[in-house]
PDB file of the backbone (N, CA, C, O) and the ligand in Angstrom, with CONECT records:
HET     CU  A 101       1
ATOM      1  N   UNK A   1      95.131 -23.724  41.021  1.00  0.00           N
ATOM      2  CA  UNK A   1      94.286 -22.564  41.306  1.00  0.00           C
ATOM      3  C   UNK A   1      92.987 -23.016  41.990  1.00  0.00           C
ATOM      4  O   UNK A   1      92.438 -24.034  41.571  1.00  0.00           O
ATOM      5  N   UNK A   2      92.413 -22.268  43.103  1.00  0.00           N
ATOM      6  CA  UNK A   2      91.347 -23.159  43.788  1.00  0.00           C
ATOM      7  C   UNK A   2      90.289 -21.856  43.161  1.00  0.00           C
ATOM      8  O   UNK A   2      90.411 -20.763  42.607  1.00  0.00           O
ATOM      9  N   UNK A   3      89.004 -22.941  43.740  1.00  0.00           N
ATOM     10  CA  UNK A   3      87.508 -21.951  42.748  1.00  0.00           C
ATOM     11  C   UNK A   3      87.861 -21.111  43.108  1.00  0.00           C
ATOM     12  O   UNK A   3      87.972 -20.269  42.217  1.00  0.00           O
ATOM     13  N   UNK A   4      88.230 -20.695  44.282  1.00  0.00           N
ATOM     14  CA  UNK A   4      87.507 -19.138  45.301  1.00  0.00           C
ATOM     15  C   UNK A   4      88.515 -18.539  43.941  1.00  0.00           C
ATOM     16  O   UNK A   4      87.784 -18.145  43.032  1.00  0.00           O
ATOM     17  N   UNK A   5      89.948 -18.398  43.633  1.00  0.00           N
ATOM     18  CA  UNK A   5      90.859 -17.821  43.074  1.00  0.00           C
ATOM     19  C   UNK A   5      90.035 -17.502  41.484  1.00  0.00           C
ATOM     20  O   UNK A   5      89.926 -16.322  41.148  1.00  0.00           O
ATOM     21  N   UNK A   6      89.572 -18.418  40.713  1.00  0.00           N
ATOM     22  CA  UNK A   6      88.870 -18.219  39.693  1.00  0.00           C
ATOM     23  C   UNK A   6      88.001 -17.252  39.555  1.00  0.00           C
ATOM     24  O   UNK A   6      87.934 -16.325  38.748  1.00  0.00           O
ATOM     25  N   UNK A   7      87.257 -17.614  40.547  1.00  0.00           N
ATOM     26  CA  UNK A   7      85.865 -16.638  41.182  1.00  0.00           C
ATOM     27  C   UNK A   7      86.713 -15.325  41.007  1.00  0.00           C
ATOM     28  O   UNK A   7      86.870 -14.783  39.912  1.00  0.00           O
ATOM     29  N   UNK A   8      87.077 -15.010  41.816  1.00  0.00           N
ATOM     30  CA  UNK A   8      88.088 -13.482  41.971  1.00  0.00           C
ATOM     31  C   UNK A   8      88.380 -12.964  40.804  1.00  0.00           C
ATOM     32  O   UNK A   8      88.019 -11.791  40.707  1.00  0.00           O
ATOM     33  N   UNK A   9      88.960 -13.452  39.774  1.00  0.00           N
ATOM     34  CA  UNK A   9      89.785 -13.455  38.597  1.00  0.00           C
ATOM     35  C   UNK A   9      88.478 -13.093  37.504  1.00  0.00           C
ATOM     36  O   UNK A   9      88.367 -12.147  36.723  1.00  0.00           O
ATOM     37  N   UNK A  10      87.775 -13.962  37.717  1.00  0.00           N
ATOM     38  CA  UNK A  10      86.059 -13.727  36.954  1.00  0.00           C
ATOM     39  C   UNK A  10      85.127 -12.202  37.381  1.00  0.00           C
ATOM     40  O   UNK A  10      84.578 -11.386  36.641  1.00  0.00           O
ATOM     41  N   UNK A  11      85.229 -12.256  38.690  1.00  0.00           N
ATOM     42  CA  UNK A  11      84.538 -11.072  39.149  1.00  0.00           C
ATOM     43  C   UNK A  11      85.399  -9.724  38.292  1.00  0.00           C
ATOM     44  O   UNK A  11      84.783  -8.879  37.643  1.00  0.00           O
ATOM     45  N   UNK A  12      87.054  -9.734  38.459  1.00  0.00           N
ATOM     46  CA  UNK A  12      87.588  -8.571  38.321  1.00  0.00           C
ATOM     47  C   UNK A  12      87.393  -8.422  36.559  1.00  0.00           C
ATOM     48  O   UNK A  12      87.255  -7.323  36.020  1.00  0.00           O
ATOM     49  N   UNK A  13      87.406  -9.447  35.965  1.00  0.00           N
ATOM     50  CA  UNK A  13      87.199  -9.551  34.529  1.00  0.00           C
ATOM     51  C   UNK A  13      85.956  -8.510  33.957  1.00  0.00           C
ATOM     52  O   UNK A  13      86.044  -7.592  33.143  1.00  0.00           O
ATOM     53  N   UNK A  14      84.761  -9.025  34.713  1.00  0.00           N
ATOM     54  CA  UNK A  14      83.771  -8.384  34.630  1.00  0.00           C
ATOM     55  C   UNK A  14      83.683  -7.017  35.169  1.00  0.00           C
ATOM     56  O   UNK A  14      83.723  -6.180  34.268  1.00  0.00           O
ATOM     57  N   UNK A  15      83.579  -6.546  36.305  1.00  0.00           N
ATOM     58  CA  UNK A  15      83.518  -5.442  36.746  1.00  0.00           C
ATOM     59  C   UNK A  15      83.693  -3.940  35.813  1.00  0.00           C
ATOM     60  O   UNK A  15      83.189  -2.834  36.010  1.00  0.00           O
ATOM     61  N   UNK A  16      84.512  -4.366  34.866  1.00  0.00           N
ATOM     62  CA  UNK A  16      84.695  -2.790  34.476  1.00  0.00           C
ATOM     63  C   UNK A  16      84.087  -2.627  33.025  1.00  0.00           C
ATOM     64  O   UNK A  16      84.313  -1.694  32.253  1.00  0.00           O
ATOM     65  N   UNK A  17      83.048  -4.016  32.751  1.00  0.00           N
ATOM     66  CA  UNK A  17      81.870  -3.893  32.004  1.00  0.00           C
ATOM     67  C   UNK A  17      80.997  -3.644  32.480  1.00  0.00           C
ATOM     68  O   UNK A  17      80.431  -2.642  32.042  1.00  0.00           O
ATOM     69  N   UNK A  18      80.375  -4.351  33.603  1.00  0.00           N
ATOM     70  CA  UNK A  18      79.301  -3.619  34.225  1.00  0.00           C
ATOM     71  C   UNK A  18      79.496  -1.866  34.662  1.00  0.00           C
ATOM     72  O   UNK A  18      78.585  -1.057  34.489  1.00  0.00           O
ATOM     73  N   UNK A  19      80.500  -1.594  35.094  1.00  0.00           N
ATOM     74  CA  UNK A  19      80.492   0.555  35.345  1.00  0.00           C
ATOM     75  C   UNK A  19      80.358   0.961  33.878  1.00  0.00           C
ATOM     76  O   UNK A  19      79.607   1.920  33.701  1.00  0.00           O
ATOM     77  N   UNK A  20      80.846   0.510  32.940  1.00  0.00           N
ATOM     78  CA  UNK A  20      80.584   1.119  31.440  1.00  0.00           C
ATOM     79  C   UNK A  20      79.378   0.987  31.262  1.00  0.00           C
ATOM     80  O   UNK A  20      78.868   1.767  30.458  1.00  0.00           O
ATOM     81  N   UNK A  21      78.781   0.296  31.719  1.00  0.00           N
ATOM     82  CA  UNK A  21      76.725  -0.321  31.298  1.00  0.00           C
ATOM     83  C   UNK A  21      76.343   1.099  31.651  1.00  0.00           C
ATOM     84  O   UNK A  21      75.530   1.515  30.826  1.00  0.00           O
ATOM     85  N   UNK A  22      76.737   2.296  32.896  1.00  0.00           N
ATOM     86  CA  UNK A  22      76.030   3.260  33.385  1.00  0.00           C
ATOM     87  C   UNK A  22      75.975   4.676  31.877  1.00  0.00           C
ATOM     88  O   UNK A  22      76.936   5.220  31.334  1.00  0.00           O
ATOM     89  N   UNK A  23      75.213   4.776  31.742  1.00  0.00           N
ATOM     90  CA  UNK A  23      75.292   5.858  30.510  1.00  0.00           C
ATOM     91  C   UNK A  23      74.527   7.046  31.261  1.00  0.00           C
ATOM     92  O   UNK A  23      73.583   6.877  32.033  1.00  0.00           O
ATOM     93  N   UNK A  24      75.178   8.474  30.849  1.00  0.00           N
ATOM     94  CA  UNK A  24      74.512   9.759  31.180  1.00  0.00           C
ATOM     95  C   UNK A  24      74.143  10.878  30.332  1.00  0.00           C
ATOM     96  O   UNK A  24      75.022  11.658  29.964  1.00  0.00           O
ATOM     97  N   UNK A  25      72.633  11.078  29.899  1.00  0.00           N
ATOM     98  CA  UNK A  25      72.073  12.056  28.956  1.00  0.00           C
ATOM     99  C   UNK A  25      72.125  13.223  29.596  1.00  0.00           C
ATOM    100  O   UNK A  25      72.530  13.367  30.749  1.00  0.00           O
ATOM    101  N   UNK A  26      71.752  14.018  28.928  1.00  0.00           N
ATOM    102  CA  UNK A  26      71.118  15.502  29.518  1.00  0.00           C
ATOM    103  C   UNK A  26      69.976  15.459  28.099  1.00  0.00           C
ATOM    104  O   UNK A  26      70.215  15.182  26.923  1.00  0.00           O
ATOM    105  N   UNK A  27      68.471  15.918  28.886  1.00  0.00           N
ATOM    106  CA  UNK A  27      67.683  15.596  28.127  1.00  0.00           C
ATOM    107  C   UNK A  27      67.121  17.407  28.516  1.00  0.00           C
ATOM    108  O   UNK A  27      66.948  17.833  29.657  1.00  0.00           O
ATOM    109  N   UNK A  28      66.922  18.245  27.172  1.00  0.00           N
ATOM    110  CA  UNK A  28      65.969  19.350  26.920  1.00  0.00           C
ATOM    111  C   UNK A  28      64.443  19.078  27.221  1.00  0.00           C
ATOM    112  O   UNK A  28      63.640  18.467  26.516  1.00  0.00           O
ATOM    113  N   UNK A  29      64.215  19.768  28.610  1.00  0.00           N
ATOM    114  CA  UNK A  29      62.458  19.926  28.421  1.00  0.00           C
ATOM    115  C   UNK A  29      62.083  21.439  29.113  1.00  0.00           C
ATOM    116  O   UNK A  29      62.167  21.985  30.214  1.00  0.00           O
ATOM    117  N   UNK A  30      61.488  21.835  27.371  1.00  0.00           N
ATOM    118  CA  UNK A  30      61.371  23.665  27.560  1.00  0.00           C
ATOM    119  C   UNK A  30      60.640  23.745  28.439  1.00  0.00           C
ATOM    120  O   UNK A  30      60.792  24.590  29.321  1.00  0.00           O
ATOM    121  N   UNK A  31      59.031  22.339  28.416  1.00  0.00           N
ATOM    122  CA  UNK A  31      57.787  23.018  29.180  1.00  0.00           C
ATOM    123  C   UNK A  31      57.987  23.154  30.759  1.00  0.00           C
ATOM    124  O   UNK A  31      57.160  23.692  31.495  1.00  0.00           O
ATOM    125  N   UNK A  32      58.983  22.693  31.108  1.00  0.00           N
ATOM    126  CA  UNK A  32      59.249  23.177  32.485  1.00  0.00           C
ATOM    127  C   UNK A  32      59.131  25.041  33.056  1.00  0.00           C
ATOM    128  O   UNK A  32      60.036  25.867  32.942  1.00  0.00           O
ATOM    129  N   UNK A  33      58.136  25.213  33.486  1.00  0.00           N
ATOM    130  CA  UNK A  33      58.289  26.511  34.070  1.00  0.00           C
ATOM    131  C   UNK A  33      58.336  27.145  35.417  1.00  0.00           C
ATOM    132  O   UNK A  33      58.546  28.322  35.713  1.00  0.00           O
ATOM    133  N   UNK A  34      58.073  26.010  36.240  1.00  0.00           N
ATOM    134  CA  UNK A  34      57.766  26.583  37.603  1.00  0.00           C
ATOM    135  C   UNK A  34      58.654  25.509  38.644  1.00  0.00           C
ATOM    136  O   UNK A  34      59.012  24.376  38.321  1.00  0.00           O
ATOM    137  N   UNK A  35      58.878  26.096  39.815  1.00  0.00           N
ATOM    138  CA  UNK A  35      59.855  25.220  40.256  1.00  0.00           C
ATOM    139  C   UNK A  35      59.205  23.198  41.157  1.00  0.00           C
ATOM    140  O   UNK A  35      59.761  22.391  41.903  1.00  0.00           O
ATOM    141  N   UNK A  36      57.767  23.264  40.434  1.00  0.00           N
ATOM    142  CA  UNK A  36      56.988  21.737  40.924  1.00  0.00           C
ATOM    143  C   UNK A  36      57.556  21.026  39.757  1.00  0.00           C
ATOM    144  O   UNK A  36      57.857  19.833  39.705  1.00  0.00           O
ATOM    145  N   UNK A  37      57.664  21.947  38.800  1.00  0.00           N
ATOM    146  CA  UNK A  37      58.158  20.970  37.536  1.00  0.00           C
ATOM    147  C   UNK A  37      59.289  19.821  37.437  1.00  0.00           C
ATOM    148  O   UNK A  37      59.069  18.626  37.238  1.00  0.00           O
ATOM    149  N   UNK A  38      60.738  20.533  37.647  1.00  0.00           N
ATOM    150  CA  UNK A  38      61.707  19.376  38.062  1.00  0.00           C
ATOM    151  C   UNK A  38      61.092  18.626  38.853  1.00  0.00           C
ATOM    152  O   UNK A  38      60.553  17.752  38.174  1.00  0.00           O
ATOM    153  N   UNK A  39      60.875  18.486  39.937  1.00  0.00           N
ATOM    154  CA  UNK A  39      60.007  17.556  41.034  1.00  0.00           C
ATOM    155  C   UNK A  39      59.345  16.581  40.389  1.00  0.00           C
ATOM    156  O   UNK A  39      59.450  15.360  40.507  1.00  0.00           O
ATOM    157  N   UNK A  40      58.441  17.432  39.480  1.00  0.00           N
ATOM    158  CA  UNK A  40      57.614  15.930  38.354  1.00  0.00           C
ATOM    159  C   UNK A  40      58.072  15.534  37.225  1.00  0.00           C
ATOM    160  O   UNK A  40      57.359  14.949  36.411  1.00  0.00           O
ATOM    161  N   UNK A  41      59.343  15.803  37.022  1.00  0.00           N
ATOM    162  CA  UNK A  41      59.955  15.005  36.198  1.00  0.00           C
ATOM    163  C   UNK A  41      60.918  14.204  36.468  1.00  0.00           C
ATOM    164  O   UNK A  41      61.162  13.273  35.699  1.00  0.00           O
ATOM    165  N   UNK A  42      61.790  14.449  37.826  1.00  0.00           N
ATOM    166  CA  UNK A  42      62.539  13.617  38.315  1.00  0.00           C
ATOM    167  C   UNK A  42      61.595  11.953  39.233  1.00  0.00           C
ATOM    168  O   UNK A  42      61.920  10.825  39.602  1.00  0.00           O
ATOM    169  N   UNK A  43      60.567  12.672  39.213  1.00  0.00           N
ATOM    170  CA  UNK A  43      59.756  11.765  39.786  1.00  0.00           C
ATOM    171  C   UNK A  43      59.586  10.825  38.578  1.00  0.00           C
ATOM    172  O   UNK A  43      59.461   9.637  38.876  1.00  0.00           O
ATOM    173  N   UNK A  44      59.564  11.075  37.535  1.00  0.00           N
ATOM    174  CA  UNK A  44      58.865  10.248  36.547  1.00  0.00           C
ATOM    175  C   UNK A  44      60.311   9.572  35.516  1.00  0.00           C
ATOM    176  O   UNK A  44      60.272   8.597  34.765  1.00  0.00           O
ATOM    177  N   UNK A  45      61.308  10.331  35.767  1.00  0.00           N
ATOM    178  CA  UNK A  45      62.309   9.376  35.296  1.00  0.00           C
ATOM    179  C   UNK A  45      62.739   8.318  36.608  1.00  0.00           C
ATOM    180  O   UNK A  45      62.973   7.119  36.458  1.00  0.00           O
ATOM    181  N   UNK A  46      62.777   8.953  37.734  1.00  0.00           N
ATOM    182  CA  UNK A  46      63.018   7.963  38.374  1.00  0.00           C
ATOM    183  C   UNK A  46      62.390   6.333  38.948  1.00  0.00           C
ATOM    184  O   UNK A  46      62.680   5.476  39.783  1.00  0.00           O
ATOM    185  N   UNK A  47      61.421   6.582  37.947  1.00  0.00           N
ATOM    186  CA  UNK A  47      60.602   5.225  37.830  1.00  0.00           C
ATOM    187  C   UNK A  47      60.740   4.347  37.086  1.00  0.00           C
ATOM    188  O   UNK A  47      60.373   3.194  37.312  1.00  0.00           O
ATOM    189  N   UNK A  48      61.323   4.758  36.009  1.00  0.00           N
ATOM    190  CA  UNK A  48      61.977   4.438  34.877  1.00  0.00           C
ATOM    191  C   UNK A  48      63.145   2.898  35.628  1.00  0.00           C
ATOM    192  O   UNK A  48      64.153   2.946  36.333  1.00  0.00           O
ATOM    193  N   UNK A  49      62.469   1.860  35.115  1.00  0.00           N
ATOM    194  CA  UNK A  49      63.660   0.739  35.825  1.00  0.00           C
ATOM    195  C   UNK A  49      64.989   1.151  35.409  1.00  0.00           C
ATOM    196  O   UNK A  49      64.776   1.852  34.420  1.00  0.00           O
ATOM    197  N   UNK A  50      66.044   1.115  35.579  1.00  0.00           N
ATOM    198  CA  UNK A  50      67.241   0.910  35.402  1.00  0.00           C
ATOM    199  C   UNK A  50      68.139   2.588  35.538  1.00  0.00           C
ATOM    200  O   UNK A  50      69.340   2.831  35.415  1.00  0.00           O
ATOM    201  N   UNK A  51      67.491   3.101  35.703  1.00  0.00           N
ATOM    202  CA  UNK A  51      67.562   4.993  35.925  1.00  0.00           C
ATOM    203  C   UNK A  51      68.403   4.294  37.409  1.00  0.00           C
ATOM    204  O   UNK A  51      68.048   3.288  38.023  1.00  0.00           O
ATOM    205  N   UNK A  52      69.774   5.323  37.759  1.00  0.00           N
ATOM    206  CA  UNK A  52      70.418   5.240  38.810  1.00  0.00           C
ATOM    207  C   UNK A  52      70.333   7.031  39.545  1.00  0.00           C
ATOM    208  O   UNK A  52      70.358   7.265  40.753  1.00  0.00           O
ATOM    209  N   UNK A  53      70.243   7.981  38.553  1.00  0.00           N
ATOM    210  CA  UNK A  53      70.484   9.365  39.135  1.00  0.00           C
ATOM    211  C   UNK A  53      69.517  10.206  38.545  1.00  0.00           C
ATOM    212  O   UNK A  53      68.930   9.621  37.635  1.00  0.00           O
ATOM    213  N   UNK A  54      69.051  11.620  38.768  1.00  0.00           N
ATOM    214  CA  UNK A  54      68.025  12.691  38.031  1.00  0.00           C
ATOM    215  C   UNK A  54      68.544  13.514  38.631  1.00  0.00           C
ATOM    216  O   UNK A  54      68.586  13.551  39.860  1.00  0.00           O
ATOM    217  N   UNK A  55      69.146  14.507  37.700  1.00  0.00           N
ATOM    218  CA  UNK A  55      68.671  15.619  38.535  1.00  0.00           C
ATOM    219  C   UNK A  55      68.269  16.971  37.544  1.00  0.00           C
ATOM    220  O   UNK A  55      69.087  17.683  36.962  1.00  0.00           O
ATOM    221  N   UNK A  56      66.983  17.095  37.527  1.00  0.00           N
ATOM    222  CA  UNK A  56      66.093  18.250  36.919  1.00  0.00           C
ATOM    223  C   UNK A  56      66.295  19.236  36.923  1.00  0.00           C
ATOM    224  O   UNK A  56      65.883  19.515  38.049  1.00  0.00           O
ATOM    225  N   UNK A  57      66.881  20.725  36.255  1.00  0.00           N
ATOM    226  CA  UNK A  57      66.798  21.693  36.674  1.00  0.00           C
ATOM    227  C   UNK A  57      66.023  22.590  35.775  1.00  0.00           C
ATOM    228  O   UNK A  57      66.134  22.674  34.552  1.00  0.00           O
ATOM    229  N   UNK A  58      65.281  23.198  36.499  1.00  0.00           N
ATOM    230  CA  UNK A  58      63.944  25.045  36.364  1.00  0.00           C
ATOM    231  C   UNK A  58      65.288  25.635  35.334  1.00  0.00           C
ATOM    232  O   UNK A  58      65.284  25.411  34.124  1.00  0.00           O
ATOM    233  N   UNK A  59      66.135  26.222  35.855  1.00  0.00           N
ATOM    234  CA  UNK A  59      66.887  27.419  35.186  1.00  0.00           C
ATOM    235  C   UNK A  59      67.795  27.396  34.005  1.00  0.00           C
ATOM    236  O   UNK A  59      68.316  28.382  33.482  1.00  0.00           O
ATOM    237  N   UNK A  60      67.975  25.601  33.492  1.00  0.00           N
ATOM    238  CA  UNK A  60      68.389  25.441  32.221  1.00  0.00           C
ATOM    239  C   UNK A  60      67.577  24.339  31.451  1.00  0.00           C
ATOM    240  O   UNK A  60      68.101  23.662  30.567  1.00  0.00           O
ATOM    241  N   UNK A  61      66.275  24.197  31.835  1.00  0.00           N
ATOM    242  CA  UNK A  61      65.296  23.417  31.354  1.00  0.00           C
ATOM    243  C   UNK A  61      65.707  22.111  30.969  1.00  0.00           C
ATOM    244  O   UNK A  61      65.374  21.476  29.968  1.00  0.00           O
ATOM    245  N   UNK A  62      66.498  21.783  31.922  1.00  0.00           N
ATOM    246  CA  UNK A  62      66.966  20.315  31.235  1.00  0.00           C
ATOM    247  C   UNK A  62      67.123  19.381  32.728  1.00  0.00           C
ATOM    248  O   UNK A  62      67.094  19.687  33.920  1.00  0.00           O
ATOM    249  N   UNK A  63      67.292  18.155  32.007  1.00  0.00           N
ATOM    250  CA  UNK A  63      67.248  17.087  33.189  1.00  0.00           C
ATOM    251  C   UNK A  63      68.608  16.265  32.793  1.00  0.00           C
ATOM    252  O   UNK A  63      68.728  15.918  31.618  1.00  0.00           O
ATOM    253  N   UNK A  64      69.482  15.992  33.592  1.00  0.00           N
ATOM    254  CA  UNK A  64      71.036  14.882  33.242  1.00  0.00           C
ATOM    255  C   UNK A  64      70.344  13.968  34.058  1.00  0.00           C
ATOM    256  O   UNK A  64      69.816  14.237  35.137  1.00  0.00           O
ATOM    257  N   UNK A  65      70.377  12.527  33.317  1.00  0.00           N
ATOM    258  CA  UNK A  65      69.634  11.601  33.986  1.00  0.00           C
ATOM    259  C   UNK A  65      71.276  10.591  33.522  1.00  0.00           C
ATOM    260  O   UNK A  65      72.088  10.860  32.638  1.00  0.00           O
ATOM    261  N   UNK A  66      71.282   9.231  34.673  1.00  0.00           N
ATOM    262  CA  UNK A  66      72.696   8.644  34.712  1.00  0.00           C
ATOM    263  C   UNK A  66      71.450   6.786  34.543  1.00  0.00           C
ATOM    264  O   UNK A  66      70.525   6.395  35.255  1.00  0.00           O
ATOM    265  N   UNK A  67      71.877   6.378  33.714  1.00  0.00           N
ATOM    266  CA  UNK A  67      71.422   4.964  33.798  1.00  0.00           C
ATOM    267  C   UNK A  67      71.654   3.655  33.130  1.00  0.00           C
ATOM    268  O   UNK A  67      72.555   3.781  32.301  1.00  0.00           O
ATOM    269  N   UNK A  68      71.271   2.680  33.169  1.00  0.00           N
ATOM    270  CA  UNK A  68      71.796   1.392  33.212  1.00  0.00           C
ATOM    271  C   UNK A  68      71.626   1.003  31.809  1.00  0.00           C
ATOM    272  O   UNK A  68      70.414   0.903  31.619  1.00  0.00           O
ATOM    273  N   UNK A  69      72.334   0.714  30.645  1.00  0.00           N
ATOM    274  CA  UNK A  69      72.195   0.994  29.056  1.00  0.00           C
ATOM    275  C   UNK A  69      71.761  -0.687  29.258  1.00  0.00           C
ATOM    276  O   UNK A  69      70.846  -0.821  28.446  1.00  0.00           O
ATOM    277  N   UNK A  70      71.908  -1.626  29.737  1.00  0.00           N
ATOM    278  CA  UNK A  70      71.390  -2.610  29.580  1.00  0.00           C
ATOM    279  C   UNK A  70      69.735  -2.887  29.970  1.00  0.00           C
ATOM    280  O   UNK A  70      69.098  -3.727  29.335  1.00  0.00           O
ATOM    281  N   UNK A  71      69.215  -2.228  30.892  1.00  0.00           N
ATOM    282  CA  UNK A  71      67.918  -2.146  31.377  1.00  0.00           C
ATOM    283  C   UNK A  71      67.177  -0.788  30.710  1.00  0.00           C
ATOM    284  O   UNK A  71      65.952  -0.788  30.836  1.00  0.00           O
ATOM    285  N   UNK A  72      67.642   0.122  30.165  1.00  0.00           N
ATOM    286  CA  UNK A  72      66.498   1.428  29.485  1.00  0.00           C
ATOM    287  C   UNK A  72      67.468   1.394  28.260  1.00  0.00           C
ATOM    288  O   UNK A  72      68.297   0.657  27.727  1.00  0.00           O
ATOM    289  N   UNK A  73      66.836   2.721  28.111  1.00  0.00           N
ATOM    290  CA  UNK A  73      67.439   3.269  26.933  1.00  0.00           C
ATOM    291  C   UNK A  73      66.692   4.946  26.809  1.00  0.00           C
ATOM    292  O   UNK A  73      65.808   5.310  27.584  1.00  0.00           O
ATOM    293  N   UNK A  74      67.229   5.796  25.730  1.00  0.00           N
ATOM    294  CA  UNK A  74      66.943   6.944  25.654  1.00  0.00           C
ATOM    295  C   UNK A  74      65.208   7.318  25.259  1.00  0.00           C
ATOM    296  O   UNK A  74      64.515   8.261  25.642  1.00  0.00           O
ATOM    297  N   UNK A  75      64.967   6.476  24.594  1.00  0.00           N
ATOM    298  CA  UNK A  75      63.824   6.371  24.231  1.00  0.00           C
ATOM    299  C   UNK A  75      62.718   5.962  25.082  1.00  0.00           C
ATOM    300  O   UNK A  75      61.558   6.007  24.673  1.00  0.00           O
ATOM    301  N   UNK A  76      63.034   5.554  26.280  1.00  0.00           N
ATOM    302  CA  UNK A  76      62.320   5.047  27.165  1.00  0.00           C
ATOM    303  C   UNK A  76      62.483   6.493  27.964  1.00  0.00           C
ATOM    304  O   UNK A  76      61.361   6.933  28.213  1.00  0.00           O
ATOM    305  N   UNK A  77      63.479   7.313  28.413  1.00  0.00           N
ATOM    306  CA  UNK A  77      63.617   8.227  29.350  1.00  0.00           C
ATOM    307  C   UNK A  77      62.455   9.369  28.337  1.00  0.00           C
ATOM    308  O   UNK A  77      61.263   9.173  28.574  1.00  0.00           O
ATOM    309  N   UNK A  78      62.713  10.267  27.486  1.00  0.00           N
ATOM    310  CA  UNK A  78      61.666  10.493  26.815  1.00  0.00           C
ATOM    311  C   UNK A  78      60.463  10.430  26.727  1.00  0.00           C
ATOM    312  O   UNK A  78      59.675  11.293  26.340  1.00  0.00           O
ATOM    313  N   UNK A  79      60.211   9.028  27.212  1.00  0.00           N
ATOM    314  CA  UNK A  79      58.717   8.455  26.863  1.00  0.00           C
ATOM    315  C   UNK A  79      57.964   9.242  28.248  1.00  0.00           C
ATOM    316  O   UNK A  79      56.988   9.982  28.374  1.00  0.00           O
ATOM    317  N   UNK A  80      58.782   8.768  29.007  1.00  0.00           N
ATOM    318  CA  UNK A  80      58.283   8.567  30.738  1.00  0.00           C
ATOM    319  C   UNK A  80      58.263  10.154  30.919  1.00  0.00           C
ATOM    320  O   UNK A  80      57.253  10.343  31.598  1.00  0.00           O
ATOM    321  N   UNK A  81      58.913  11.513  30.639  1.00  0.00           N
ATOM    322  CA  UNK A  81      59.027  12.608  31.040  1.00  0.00           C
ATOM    323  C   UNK A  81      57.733  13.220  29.932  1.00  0.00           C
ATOM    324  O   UNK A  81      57.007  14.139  30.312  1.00  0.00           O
ATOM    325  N   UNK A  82      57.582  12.652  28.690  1.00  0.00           N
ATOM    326  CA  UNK A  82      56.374  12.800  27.720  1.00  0.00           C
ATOM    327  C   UNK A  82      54.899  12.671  28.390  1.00  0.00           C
ATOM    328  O   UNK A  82      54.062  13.573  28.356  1.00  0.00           O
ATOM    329  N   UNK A  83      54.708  11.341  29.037  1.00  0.00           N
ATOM    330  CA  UNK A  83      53.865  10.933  29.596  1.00  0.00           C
ATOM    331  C   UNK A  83      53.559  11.815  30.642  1.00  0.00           C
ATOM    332  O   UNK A  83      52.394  12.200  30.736  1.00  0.00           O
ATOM    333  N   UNK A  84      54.595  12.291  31.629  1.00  0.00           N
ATOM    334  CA  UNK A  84      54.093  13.108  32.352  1.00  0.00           C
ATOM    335  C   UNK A  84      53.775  14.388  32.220  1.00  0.00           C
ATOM    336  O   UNK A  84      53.598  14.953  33.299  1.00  0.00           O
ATOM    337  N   UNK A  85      53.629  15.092  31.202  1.00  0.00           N
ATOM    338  CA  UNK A  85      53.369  15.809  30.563  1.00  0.00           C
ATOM    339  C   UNK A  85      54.343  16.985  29.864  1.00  0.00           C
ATOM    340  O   UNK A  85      54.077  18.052  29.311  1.00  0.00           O
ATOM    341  N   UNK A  86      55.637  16.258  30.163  1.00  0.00           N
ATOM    342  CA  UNK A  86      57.060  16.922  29.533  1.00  0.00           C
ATOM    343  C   UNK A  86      57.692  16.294  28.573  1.00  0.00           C
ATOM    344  O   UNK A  86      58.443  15.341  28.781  1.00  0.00           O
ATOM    345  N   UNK A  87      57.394  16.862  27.250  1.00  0.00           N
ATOM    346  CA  UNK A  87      57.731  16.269  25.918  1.00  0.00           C
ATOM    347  C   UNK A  87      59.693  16.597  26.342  1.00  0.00           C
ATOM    348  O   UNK A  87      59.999  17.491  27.131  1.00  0.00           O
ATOM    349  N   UNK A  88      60.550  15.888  25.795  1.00  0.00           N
ATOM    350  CA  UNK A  88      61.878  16.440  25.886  1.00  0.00           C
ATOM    351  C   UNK A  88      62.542  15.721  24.806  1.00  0.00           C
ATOM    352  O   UNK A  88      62.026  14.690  24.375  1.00  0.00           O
ATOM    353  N   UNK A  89      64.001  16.311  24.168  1.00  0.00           N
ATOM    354  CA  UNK A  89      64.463  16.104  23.182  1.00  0.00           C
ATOM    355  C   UNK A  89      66.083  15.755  24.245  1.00  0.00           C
ATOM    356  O   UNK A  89      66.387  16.346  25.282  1.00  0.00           O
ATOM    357  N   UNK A  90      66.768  14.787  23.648  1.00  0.00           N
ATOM    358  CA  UNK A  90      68.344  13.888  24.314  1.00  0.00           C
ATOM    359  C   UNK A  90      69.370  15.830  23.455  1.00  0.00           C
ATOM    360  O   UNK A  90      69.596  16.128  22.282  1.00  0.00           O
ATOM    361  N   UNK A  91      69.627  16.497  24.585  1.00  0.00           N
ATOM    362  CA  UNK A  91      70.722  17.825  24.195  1.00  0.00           C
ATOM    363  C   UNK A  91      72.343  16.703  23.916  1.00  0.00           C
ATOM    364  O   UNK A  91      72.995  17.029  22.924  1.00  0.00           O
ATOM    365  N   UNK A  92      72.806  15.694  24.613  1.00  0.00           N
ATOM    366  CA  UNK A  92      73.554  15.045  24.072  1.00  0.00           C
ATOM    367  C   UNK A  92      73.688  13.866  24.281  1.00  0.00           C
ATOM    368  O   UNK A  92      74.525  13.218  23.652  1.00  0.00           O
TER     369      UNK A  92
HETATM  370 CU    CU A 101      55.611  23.609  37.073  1.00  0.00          CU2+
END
């Protein structure tokens, strides 16, 4: 078996641990009322290192955020939408 073949065999090994690493919340935030709001909260999760997706919505007060379980965590997404002045609770 030559490296390159190993290599290959190693990469495919791994790969379908790293796509499981991606985790996706939907996070409740009531104080959203106006439509600048998503805007400043997708802004503020998306700063969040390891965050891959946001998307905020006005009309069910919630945000589905998609991200990297090895680099954040839920408690970190929370923090960052808190800080910006949107307290929010993980809906699942
Ligand atoms: Cu607003």
């Amino acid at each position: 078996m030559t490296t390159r073949n190993v290599l290959l065999i190693a990469l495919m090994a791994v790969t379908p641990y790293v796509a499981a690493d991606t985790q996706t919340v939907t996070l409740n935030i009531p104080k959203m009322d106006c439509p600048i709001c998503p805007v400043t909260v997708e802004a503020a999760l998306n700063k969040v290192d390891g965050v891959s997706e946001v998307d905020a919505d006005l009309d069910t007060r919630s945000a589905t955020v998609s991200f990297d379980d090895s680099r954040t965590n839920v408690d970190e997404l929370t923090t960052a939408t808190a800080n910006a002045g949107y307290p929010s609770t993980v809906i699942q």
